[in-house]
Every structure is written in C-alpha cells, then in structure tokens.
C-alpha positions in Angstrom: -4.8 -2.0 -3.2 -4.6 -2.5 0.3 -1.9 -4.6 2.0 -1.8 -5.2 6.2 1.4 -5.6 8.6 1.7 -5.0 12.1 2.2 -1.5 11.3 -1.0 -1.5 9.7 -2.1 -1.3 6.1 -1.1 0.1 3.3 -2.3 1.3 -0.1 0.2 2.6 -3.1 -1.3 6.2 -2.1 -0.3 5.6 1.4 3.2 4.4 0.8 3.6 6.9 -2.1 2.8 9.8 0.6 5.3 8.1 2.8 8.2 7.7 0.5 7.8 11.5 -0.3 7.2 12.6 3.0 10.8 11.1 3.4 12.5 12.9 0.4 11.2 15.8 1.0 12.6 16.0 4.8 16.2 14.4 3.7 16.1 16.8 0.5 14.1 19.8 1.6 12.3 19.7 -1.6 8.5 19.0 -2.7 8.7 15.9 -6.0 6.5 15.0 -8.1 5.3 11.0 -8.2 7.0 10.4 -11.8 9.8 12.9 -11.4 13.5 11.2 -11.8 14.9 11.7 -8.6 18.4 10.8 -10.1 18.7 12.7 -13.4 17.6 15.6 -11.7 20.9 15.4 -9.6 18.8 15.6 -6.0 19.5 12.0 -5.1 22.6 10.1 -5.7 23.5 6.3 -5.2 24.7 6.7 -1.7 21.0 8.6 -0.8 19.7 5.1 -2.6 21.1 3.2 0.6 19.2 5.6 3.3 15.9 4.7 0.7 16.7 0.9 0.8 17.5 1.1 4.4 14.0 3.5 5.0 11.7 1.5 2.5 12.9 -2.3 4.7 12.4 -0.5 8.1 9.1 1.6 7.4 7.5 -1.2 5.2 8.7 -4.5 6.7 10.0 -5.6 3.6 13.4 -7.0 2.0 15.1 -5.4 -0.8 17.7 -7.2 -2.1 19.5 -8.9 -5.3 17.6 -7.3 -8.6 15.2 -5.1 -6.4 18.7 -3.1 -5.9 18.4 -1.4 -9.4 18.8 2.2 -9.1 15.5 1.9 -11.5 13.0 0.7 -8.6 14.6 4.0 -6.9 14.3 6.3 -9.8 10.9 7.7 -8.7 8.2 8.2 -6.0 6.3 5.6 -8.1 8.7 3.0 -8.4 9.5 2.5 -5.2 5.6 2.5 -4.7 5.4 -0.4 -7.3 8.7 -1.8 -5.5 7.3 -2.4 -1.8 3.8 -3.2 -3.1 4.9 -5.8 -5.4 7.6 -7.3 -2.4 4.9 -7.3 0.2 2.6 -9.1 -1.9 -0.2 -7.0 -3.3 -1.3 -8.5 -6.8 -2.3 -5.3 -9.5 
C-alpha cells in the first residue's frame, strides 16, 4: 500500500514507524504495533488530542466525527488503518 501527498508517499509500514517514532519521544517508551496504548495506562484521552492533532498535521488528513473514537487510537495499528483508510488507500 502506497499512498502520495506533497509530503511524499506513504505505506502502513511508513506511517506505522512514524506514529511510533512519535510515542516513543512524547512517552519515552518503545510499543509494540498491537499493544493497547490506553489499557496500559501510558496514554490517556487528553494525549489522544496531541495524536489527532500529530496524525492531521504529519499526514494531511482530517480526523473528525466517528474517526474520534478512542478505538482508532488504541494502537500503533489503528491509527495506521485510520490515516490509510482517510487518505484513501483501498486494502
């Protein structure tokens, strides 16, 4: 999967790398892809905004309305799915 912006393309590994590239600078911790970033007490709903705000300015997409469900947030690989589905890319 391979999707292209005018900050060039990405692929679910290269926005996965991103997203925990992020998390692990904000949280100083390494995460596994399908770890649950909220039952593990690490992230909370307010660290959910800095995501939404991250994943809309590093992607060049819009997250609103259902995409707000703490669920899309949950893991590395949801938010993956999340940005790949909103920009577009097809499974």
């Amino acid at each position: 999967m391979t999707i292209s912006s005018e900050q060039g393309s990405h692929t679910a590994e290269t926005v996965a790398q991103e997203v925990q590239q992020f998390l692990e600078q904000r949280t100083k911790q390494t995460w596994d892809p399908d770890t649950d970033l909220f039952s593990t007490g690490a992230v909370s709903s307010m660290f959910a905004m800095e995501l939404v705000v991250h994943l809309e300015s590093s992607f060049d997409v819009v997250i609103s309305g259902p995409d707000l469900a703490l669920d899309n947030f949950r893991t590395v690989n949801a938010m993956t799915a999340m940005v790949l589905r909103l920009r577009g890319v097809k499974p």
